[in-house]
C-alpha positions as CSV (number, residue, x, y, z in Angstrom):
1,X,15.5,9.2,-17.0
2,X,12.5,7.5,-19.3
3,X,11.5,4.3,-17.0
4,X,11.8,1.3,-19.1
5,X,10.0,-2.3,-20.0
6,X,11.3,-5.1,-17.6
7,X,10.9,-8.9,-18.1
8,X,10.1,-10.2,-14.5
9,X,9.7,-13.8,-13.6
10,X,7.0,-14.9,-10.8
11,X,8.5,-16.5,-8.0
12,X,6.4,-16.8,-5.1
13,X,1.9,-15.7,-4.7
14,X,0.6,-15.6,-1.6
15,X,-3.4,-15.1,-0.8
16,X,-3.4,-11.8,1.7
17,X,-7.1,-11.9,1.6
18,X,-10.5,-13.8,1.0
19,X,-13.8,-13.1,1.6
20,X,-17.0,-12.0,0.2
21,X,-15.8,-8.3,-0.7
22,X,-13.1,-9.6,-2.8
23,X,-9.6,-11.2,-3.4
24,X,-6.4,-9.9,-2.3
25,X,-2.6,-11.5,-3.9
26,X,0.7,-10.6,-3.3
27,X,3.0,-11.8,-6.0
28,X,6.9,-11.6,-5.5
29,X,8.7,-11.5,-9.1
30,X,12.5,-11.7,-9.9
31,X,13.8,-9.0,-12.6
32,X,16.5,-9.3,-14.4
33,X,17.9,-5.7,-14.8
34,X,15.7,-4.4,-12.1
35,X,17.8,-1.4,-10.2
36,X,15.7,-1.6,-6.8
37,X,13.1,1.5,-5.5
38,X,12.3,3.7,-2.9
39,X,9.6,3.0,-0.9
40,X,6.5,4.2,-2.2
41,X,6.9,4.0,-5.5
42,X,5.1,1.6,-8.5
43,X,5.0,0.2,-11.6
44,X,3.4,0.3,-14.6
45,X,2.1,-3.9,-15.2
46,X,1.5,-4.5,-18.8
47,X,-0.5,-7.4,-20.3
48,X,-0.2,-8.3,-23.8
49,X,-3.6,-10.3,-25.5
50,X,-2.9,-13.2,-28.5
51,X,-4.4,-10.8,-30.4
52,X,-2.3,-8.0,-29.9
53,X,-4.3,-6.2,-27.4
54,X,-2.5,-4.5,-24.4
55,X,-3.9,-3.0,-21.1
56,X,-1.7,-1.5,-18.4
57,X,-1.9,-0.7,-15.2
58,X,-0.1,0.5,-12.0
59,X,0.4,-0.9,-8.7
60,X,2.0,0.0,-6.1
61,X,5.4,-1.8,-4.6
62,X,5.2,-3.7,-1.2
63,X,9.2,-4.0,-1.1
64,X,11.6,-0.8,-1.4
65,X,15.9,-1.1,-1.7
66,X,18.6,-2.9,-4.1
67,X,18.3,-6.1,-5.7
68,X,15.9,-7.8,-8.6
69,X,12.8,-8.9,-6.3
70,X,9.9,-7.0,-5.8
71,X,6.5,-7.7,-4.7
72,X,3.9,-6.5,-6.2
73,X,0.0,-6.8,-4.2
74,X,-3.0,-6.4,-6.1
75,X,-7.1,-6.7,-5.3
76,X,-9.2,-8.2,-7.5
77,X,-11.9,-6.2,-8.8
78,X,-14.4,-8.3,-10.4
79,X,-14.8,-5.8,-13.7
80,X,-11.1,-5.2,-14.2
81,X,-8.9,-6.2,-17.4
82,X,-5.5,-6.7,-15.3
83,X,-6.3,-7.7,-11.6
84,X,-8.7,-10.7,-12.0
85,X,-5.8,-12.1,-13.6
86,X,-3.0,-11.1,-11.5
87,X,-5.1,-13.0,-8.8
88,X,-7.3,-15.7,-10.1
89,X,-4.6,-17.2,-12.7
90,X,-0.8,-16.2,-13.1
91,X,1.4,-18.7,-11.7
92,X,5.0,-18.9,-10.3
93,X,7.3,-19.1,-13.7
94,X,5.1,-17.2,-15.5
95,X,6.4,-14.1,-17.2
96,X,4.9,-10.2,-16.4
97,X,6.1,-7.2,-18.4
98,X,7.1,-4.7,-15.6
99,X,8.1,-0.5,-16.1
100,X,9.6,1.5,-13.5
101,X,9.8,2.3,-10.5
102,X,7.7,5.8,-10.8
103,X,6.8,8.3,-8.8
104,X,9.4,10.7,-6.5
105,X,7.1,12.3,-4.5
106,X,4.9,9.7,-2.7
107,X,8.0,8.4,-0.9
108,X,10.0,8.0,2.5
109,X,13.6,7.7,2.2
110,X,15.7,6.3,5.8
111,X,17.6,10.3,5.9
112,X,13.5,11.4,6.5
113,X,13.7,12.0,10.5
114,X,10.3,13.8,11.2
115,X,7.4,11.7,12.9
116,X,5.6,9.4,10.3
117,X,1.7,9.0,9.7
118,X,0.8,6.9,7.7
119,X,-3.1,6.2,7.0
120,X,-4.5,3.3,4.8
121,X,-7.4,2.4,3.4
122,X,-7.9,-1.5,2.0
123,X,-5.3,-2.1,-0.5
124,X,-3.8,1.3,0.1
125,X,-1.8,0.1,2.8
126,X,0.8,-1.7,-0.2
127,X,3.2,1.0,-0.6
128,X,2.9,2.1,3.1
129,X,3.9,-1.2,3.7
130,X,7.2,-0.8,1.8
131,X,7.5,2.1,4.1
132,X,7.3,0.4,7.2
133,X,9.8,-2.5,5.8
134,X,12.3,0.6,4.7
135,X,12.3,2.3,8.1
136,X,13.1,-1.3,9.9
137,X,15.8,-2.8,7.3
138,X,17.3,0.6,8.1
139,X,17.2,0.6,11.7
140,X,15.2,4.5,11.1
141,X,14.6,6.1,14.7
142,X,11.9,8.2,13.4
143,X,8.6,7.5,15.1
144,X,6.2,5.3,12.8
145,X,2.3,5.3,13.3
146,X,-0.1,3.1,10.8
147,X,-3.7,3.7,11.3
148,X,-5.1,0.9,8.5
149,X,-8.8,0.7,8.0
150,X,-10.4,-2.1,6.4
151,X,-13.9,-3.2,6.0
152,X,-13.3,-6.6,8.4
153,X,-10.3,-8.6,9.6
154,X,-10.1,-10.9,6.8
155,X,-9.5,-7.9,4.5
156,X,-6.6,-6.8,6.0
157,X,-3.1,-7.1,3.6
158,X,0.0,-8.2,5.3
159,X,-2.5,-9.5,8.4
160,X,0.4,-11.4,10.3
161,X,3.3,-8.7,9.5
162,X,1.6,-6.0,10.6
163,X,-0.1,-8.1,13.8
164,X,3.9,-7.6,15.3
165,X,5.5,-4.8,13.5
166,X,9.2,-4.0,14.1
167,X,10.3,-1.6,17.0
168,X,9.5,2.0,16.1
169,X,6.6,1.3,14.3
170,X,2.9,1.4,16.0
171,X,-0.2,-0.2,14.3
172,X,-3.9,0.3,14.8
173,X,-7.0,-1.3,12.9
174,X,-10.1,0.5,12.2
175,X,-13.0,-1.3,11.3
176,X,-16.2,0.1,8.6
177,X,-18.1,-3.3,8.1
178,X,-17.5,-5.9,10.9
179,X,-14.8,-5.9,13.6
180,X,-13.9,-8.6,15.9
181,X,-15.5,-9.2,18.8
182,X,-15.2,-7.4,22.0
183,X,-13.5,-4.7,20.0
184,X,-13.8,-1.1,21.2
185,X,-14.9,0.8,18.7
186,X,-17.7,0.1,16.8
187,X,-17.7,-0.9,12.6
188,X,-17.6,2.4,11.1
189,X,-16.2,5.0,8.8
190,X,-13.2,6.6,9.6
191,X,-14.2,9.4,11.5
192,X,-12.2,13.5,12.1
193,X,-12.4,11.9,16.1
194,X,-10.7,8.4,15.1
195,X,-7.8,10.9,13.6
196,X,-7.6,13.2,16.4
197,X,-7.6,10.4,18.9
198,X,-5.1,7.6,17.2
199,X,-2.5,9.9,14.9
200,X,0.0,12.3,15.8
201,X,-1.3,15.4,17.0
202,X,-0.7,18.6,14.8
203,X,1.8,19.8,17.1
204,X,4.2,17.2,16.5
205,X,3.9,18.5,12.3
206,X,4.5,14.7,11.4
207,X,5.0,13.9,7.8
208,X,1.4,12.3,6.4
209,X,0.8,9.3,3.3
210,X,-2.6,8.5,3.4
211,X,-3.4,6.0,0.6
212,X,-6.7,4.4,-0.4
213,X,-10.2,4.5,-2.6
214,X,-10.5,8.0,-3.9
215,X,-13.4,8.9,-1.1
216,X,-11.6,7.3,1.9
217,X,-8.2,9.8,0.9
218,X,-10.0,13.1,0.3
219,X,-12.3,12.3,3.4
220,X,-9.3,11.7,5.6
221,X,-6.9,14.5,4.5
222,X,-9.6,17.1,4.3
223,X,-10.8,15.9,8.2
224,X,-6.6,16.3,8.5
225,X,-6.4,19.7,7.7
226,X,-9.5,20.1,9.7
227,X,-7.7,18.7,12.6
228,X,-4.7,21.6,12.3
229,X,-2.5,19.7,10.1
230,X,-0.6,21.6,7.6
231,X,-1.9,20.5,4.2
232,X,1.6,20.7,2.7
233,X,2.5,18.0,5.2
234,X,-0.1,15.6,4.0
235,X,0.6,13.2,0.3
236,X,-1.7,11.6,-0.6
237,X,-2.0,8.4,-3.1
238,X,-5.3,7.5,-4.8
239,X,-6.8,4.4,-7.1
240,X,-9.8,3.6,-8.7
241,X,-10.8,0.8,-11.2
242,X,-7.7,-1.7,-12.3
């Protein structure tokens, strides 16, 4: 079935993140007409200019299930026709043209049992997120592990939610730029040893979604299949300019 145009109204933003590397927002909009998603999943965001000039867009969903919100969470990119204004300007009442959800393969649906990896990059952690809000509204017994990299604290989407996730699900923060002090580890790329030491081991064949910049994804799943890991276990989600 041919996704189709959606009318959503902005109820709620919310600043996830603020400092010098840029501008994170999470918007929650209400959509008439909107049949829920599966976790994982986006949308296409379209933008209409006075002049008649469109530019669209996907992002990733942050909320998965029935009903007509969803919550969209976008980083600003300074260059971009779409973001800056999904974070800098629209307001609650304002109106966003919305299409989907899309995508059936990037997913995790609650009859998915095996062990759960899920790997994020900046940003990429938003439909991961949905994820990890799927397996607890469902009560999922299936063993959740996040390993969420971010170039300092104050980057980090979803800071508070993830600082006490639900039962099931295990959380731990990598650092490339500056991490808090007295961490452990040192500020660093994610490294084939930060993989072998923090995810599920090859043994346990967990099912993998590692999401992020185009260079943090292919980095991480190729020092995955290094590791043992079947590739065929391993999705992987990608973005670039928006």
């Amino acid at each position: 079935m041919t996704a189709v145009w959606h009318v959503g109204t902005v109820a709620e933003t919310r600043t996830e993140t603020r400092t010098e590397t840029g501008t994170g927002r999470s918007l929650l909009l209400e959509v008439p007409g909107w049949g829920g998603n599966i976790a994982g999943q986006h949308v296409d965001v379209r933008l209409t200019a006075e002049d008649g000039y469109q530019a669209v867009r996907s992002y990733s969903l942050a909320s998965s299930g029935a009903g007509q919100m969803l919550q969209l969470a976008v980083d600003k990119l300074p260059d971009g026709e779409v973001s800056p204004y999904l974070v800098d300007d629209i307001m609650p009442g304002d109106q966003l043209e919305i299409r989907g959800p899309l995508g059936g393969w990037f997913i995790w649906t609650p009859d998915m049992t095996d062990s759960v990896q899920l790997i994020a990059g900046g940003s990429g952690v938003v439909p991961l997120m949905a994820m990890i809000r799927s397996h607890a509204a469902v009560g999922s017994a299936a063993p959740f592990r996040l390993l969420y990299s971010v170039r300092q604290p104050d980057d980090a989407f979803f800071r508070t939610e993830l600082d006490t996730p639900a039962p099931g699900v295990d959380v731990t923060w990598l650092y490339t730029r500056s991490a808090p002090e007295g961490w452990d580890r040192p500020a660093g790329r994610v490294t084939a040893a930060d993989l072998a030491a923090l995810t599920f081991p090859p043994s346990d064949d967990p099912a993998i979604f590692v999401c992020g910049p185009t260079g943090f994804v292919e980095a991480v799943a190729s020092a995955l299949v290094g590791l043992g890991h079947d590739p065929g276990r391993i999705k992987t989600e990608r973005f670039g300019g928006k």
